[in-house]
Structures are given as C-alpha cells and as structure tokens.
C-alpha positions in Angstrom: 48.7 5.8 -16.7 45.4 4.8 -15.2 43.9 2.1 -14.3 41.3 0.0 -16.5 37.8 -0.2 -15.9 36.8 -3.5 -14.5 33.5 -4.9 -14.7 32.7 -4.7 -11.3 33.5 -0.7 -10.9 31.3 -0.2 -14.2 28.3 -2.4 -12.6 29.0 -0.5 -9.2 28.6 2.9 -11.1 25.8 1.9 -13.6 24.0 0.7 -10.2 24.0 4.5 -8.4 22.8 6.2 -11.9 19.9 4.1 -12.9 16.7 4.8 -10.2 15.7 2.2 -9.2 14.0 -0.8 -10.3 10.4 -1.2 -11.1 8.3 -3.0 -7.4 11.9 -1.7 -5.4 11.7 0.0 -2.6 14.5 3.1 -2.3 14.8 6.3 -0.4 15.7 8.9 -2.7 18.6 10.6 -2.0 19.3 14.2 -0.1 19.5 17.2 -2.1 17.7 15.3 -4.7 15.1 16.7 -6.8 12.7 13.7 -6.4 13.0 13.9 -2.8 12.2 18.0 -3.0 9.3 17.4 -5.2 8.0 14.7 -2.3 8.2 17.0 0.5 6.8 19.9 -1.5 4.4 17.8 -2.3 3.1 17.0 1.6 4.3 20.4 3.2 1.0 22.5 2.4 -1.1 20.3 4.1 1.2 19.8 7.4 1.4 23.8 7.3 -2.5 24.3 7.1 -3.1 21.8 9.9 -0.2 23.4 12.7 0.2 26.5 10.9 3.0 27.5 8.2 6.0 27.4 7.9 7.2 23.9 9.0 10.5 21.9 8.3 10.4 17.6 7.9 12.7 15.7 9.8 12.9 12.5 8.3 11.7 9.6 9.8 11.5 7.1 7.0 11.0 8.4 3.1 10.2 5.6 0.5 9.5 5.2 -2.9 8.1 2.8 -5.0 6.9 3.3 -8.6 4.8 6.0 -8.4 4.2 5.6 -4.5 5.7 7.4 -1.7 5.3 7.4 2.1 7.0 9.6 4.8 6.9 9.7 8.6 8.2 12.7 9.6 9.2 14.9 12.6 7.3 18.7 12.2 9.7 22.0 13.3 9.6 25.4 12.8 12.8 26.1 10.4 15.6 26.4 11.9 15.0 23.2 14.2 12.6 25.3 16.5 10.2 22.9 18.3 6.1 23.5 17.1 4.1 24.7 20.2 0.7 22.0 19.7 -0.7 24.3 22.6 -1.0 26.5 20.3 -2.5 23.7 17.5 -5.7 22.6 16.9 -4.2 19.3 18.4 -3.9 21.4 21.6 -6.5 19.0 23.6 -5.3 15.8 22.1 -1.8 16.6 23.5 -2.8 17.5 26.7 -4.8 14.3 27.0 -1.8 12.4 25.4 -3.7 11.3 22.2 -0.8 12.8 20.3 2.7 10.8 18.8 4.1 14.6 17.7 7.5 12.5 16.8 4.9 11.0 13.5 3.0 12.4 10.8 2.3 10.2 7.8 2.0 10.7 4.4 0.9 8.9 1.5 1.5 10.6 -2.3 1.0 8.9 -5.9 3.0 10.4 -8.9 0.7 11.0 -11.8 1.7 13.0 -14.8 5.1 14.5 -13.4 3.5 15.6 -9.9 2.6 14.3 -6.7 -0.9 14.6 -4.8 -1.0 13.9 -1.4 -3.7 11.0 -1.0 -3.9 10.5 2.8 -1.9 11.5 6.0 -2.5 11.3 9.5 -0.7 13.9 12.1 0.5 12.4 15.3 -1.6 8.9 15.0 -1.0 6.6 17.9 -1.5 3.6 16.3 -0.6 2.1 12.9 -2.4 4.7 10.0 -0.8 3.3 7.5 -1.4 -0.3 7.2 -5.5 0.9 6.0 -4.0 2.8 3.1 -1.6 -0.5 2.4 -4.9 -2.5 2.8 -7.0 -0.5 0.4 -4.1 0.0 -2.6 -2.6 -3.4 -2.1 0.7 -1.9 -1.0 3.7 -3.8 0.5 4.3 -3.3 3.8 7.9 -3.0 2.8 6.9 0.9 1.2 6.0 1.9 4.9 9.6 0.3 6.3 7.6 -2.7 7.6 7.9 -6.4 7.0 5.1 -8.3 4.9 5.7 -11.6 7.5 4.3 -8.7 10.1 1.8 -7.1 7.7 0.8 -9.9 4.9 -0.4 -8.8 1.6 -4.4 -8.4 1.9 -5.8 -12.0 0.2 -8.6 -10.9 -2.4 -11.8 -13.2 -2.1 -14.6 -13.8 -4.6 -17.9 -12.6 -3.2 -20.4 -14.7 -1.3 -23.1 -15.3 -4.0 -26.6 -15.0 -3.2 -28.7 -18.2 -2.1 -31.2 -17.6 -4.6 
C-alpha cells in the first residue's frame, strides 16, 4: 500500500514544474532547453570575437521574464584554455586590461527567441550595472543586491525658464 499524498509533497512538486513566477529571478536548470536556447543564443557572438568554437563555463545564468544575463568563463571544448595571444584582445592581456574569467551577456526573449542585446568580453569593471541603468533592471538579475545597486529614480525634466 502506499502512502497518501499530503499537501506539502503536492505544493513541493507543483513548485519544481511551474517556471517560475512573473518579476523572480531563477537560473534555469542544466540540460534544460531554456538554458540551451540562452547559450545558443550568446555563443555566435563570443565565437566571432576569440574565434569559434568556444564552450561557457558558468559563472552566474539568470532569468527573469523575458531577460537573461550570463557571466561566463570562455574554453575551447573539451575544457581547453583560449590562447587571447592569439585574440584580438592579445594587447589588452598583455597590458592586463583583461578579466578572461568574465564575459557578460545581456539577451531579451521576444517571439520564442532570444537576441543578444549587449555583452562585454573580459570588462574589468562593473558592465552591467549601465544596461541595468538604461532598462530599469534589478540588480538582483545580474546576482547583485539592489541595497548595493538601487533601482535608477526617474525625474521629471527641468523645464525651461521661459
């Protein structure tokens, strides 16, 4: 004989098949297809700047509503390091202008698909918090606290004197 279904268990199992709620913030899960379409989404873009093929380590992946961010690592597959001597970020390696362990991403989900809106390859200080500033995005999307990074206040325009 088994055991009834309690409440708890059926709120427990409701909670991991529903995505998540509208304004949360969630990483979508491995081997999902969400979190394929994501990363197929940025890869091109990462390939045509260091040269294809490349392979995300995952830093941080977040989605809310129909925004994502990543910070990832870059590889070659197989976990094989990318040479940036042999980059167009060559000089800004050697000169130490270069975070290789970050590369940012920014996508919005339109129609079924995602579009890569803005990304920054090995930025040494905080990218994202402009694209936050411009879409009014929490800083909780790019795994960051809103008491660090408040939501941008909106102001009425001076008026003119005249």
């Amino acid at each position: 004989m088994r055991p009834p279904v309690t409440l708890p268990w059926c709120a427990l199992l409701m909670a991991c098949a529903i995505p998540a709620l509208a304004g949360e913030v969630y990483e979508p899960a491995r081997g999902s297809p969400l979190r394929a379409s994501i990363l197929d989404a940025a890869r091109p873009t990462f390939e045509q700047e260091v040269g294809a093929p490349v392979e995300f380590v995952i830093n941080t992946l977040n989605v809310m509503d129909e925004w994502a961010y990543g910070d990832v690592q870059l590889q070659r597959p197989g976990g094989t390091p990318i040479d940036w001597s042999h980059t167009k970020f060559a000089e800004d390696m050697a000169q130490g202008m270069l975070e290789t362990g970050h590369n940012l991403f920014l996508l919005h989900e339109s129609g079924g698909s995602w579009t890569l809106i803005e990304y920054a390859i090995g930025p040494t200080d905080v990218a994202w918090d402009w694209w936050r500033q411009q879409r009014g995005l929490p800083a909780e999307l790019f795994d960051a606290s809103s008491a660090d990074f408040p939501p941008v206040a909106t102001s009425p325009r001076p008026q003119s004197g005249n």
